[in-house]
N, C-alpha and C positions, 0 to 999 in steps of 0.2 A: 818472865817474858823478855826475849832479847828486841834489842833494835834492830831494823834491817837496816845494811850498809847502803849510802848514797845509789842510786844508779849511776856509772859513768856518763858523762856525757858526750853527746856523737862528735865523732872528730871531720864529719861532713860539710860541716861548714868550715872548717879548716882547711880542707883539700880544695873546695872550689875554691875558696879565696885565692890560692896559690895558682890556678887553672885562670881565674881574671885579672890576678897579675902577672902570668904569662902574656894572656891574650894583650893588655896595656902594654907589655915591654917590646912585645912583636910590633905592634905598630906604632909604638914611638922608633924602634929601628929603622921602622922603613920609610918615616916620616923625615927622620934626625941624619940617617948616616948617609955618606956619599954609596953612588951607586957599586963602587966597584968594593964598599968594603961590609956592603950589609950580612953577605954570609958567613965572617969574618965575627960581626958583632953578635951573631945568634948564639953562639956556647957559652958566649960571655952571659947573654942574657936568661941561660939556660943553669949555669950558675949562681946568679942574685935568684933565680927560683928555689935552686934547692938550696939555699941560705934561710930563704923566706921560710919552704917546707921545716925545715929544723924548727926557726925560732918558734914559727906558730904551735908547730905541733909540741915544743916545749912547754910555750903558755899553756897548751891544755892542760900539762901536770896532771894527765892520766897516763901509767906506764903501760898498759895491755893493748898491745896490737900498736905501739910506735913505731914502727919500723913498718909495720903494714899501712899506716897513714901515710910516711914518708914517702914511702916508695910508689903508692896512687897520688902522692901531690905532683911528685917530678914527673912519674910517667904521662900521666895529664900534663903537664906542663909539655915535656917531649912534644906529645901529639899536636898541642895549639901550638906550640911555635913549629911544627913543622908544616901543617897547613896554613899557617898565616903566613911561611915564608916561601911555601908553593905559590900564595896568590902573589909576594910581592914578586916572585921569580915569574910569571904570569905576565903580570902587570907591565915590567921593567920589559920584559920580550915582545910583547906586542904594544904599548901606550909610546 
């Protein structure tokens, strides 16, 4: 009788993570930086995300579908800081 091999574990709680520290770094940007250089500091922060994506999805130390992880952390990240940086672009035009 063999063993069966572990099941991997989901890497889904690794991608949101990376998706709510997008959402934190969008609006510490828009809390933290002067007005005229907040779009300036969004790639930056788009950046420390896919640093984030890597580490975490390293921790997993599961190799199947890394790169499919990686790429829905950032993408996700894309999206929240692009909508969080609509609202501050929003905000900054009419407030």
């Amino acid at each position: 009788m063999t063993v069966p091999g572990l099941a991997p574990r989901a890497g889904l709680g690794g991608i949101i993570a990376v998706w709510v520290a997008a959402a934190v770094i969008s609006v510490v940007i828009g809390i933290v930086a002067p007005e005229d250089w907040r779009a300036a500091w969004m790639p930056v922060g788009l950046a420390g995300c896919l640093i984030l994506a890597f580490a975490v999805q390293l921790g997993v130390g599961h190799a199947e579908g890394f790169l499919r992880r990686v790429a829905a952390s950032v993408l996700g990240a894309l999206v929240v800081m692009g909508l969080f940086g609509l609202g501050i672009g929003l905000i900054s035009l009419f407030g």
